[in-house]
Phi, psi and omega in degrees: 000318170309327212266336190261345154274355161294359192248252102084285187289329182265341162286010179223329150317138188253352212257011204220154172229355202211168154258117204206188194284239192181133171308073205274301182229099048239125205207115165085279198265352200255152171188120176283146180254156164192159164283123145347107189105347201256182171220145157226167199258149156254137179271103215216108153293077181310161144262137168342116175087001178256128212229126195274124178270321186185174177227134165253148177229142185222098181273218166301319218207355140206194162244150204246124159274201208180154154248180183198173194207123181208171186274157181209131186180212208186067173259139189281132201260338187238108203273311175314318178246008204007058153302156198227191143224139182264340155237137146263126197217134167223132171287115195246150184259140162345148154273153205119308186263120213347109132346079173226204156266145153216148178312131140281123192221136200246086177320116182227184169298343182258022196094216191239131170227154189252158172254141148264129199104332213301333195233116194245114191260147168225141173273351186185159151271142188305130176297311194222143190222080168332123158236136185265114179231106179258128145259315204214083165295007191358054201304103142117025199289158164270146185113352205215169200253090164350287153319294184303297227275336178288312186285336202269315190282337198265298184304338194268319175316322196269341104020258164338301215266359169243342171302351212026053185295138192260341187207151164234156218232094167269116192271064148100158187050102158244340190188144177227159168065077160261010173285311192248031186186082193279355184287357170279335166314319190277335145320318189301303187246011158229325180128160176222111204311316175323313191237001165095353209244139191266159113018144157279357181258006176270340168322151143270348176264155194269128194251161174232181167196138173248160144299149174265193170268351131323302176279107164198172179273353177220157209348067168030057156191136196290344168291328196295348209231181177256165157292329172324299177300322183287329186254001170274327171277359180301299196308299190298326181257326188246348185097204241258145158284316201233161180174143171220153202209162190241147172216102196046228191298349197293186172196093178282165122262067193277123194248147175241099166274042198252336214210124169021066158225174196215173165325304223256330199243083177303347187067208162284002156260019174309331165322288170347299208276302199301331182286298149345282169288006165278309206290295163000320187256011194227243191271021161248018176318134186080211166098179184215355226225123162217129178225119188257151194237126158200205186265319163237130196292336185237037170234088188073034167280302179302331186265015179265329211283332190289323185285306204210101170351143187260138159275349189171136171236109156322062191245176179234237173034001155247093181321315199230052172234007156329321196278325163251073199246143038235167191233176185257104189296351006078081210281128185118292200316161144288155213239091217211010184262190187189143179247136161260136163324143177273127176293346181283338183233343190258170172218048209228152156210148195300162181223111165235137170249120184249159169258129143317332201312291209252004206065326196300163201201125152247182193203093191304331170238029166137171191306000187239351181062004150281115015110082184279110171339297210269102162290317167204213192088197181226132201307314190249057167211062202277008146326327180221054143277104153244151190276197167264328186229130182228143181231150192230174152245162155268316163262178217256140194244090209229021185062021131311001207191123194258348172254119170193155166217155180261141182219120167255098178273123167218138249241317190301188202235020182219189193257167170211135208253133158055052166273170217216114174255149186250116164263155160211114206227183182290179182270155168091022203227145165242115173283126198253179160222181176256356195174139197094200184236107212270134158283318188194166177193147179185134183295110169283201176281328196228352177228230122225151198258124146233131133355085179218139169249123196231164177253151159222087163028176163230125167089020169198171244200095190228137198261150146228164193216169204193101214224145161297147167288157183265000000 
């Protein structure tokens, strides 16, 4: 039976070129965050016999080698489907090298396999930072239009990637029937050329994702199944149930509350809680910021919450109950959870601005922290969207062109601090802008990048240019 979802997994993964093993972390629900210079662990389900030769980051526009080190043994990573892995190799990437998102990609003997996205390098943490928290996209669900809703997810990615937001959060239903139609994934995380649309791994931003009462293998509802089945198939299309990550002073935690726990009772998902408070008391120690993620806002939040006060909570699976956030997870808690509008019927997503500084959050565009696309248009008509932030060229900026300017309009009704435009222009040239701040700049393999963090007004319409020096 291994041997035949292993066949099974590996003809429908888009994420493998060769026949060879599989990425377990950081892959799909997962994206290591780390500073220029750092190291992270990778998690690699080898085939008999098969040998990690190197690791690569392939970003937009170049390539990073890497050393590595690595381990070989049989750890289970999912207690619920006891799925394992066979190496731990940890990576250090150069110092030095671009801020971006990039592909993790591992050369082995049986060929090359990728996490795309696996990785978001910072050059520093951000003092105040966006975070995106979007839900329940019921991507292909019947009754409801795809296409759109695939249009509805691409826009808030481009969106997110001009806010320059460092991590965005999906808490669950994301998609149905991807067993007999495995090319939705690759829509779900790359995108569909067909329609223009982009990916989560297309994010510049570091993505996360829990499962839903949704995510499941038989008629998309997780009662239908054993946990076993439910959390092997979790494993195969999307990567880890649970997972916790640090972003400066933050400390995330994403729980999968989804599936048979209660208020009072985690079940067979205790594991969860307990991995979560080892790492909290090990290497997630300290921090100012604690933030827990799931699907429901009022299930087994409280027992992280008993180790280390929650500064803020993440859920979906209640569609329309947004218009009043924030909610109490907890009887007695503060009310500090937040539900996001379901991308199936809304065109909207929660917004937070946190400071590293003090831990403290605001939620920039009002008291519910939901977040409306649309300066007008009609939600499921996207002919006639305009949006609230929009960024243009005058030429195509695609390092053709050593002159080129941007103009970002934005609509909302508050400033948005360190939004961020990509010139991409020839190599060999030394470059000025007219406005903002060059963040970073850099010679890719065939173009060069420059970087700019511009403020933007609330209600304006701000040009930067971007010209060679003689």
């Amino acid at each position: 039976m291994k041997q035949v979802f292993l066949i099974v997994f590996l003809l429908i993964s888009f994420s493998i070129t060769a026949w060879c093993g599989n990425i377990v972390y950081p892959w799909r629900a997962t994206t290591a965050i780390l500073k220029s210079g750092g190291s992270f662990e990778v998690w690699f389900n080898a085939d008999q016999g098969e040998n990690i030769h190197s690791v690569e980051l392939h970003g937009p526009y170049n390539t990073v080698s890497t050393s590595i080190r690595a381990v070989t043994g049989n750890w289970v990573y999912d207690p619920l489907s006891g799925n394992t892995y066979t190496h731990k190799i940890t990576v250090t990437v150069p110092a030095g090298i671009p801020a971006d998102r990039y592909d993790l990609v591992l050369n082995t003997s049986a060929g090359t396999v990728t996490s795309y996205g696996g990785v978001k390098i910072v050059k520093k943490y951000k003092d105040e930072y966006y975070l995106i928290h979007m839900s329940d996209g019921h991507l292909f669900q019947g009754g409801h239009d795809s296409d759109v809703l695939l249009k509805r997810k691409s826009a808030m990615i481009d969106m997110a990637n001009i806010m320059d937001a460092q991590i965005i959060i999906e808490t669950g239903d994301n998609m149905y029937n991807v067993i007999n139609h495995p090319e939705r994934e690759e829509y779900y995380f790359l995108g569909n050329n067909a329609i223009n649309t982009k990916g989560m791994a297309k994010a510049t931003a570091a993505t996360f994702l829990t499962p839903g009462n949704h995510d499941a293998p038989i008629a998309n509802n997780f009662n239908k199944a054993t946990a076993q089945q439910n959390a092997d198939f979790f494993n195969r299309y999307w990567g880890v149930q649970n997972h916790s990550f640090k972003y400066g002073n933050g400390r995330f935690m994403n729980i999968n509350n989804a599936w048979s726990v209660t208020a009072t009772n985690a079940g067979d998902h205790q594991y969860q809680i307990d991995e979560a408070i080892a790492w909290l008391r090990g290497e997630g120690a300290g921090g100012n910021f604690h933030l827990a993620a799931g699907h429901i806002y009022n299930r087994m939040h409280s027992f992280l919450d008993s180790v280390t006060k929650l500064s803020l909570v993440l859920a979906g699976h209640n569609h329309h109950l947004f218009t009043e956030n924030p909610y109490s997870f907890a009887e007695g808690s503060p009310a500090v959870a937040y539900i996001a509008a379901s991308i199936r019927e809304y065109f909207e997503f929660n917004l937070f601005k946190i400071n590293n500084t003090n831990g403290s959050f605001t939620t920039p565009s009002g008291a519910t922290a939901s977040t409306n696309m649309l300066f007008s248009g009609v939600k499921d008509t996207p002919s006639t969207w305009v949006t609230n932030l929009k960024l243009t060229f005058t030429a195509a900026n695609d390092g053709t062109n050593a002159s080129n300017s941007a103009t970002i309009e934005n609509k909302f009704p508050f400033a948005i601090e360190g939004a961020k435009i990509r010139f991409v222009v020839p190599k060999g040239d030394n470059y000025r802008i007219t406005k903002g701040i060059i963040e970073q700049e850099f010679d890719g393999t065939s173009v060069h990048v420059v970087d700019v963090a511009v403020h933007l007004e609330a209600n304006s319409t701000t040009q930067v240019q971007i010209v060679p020096t003689k």
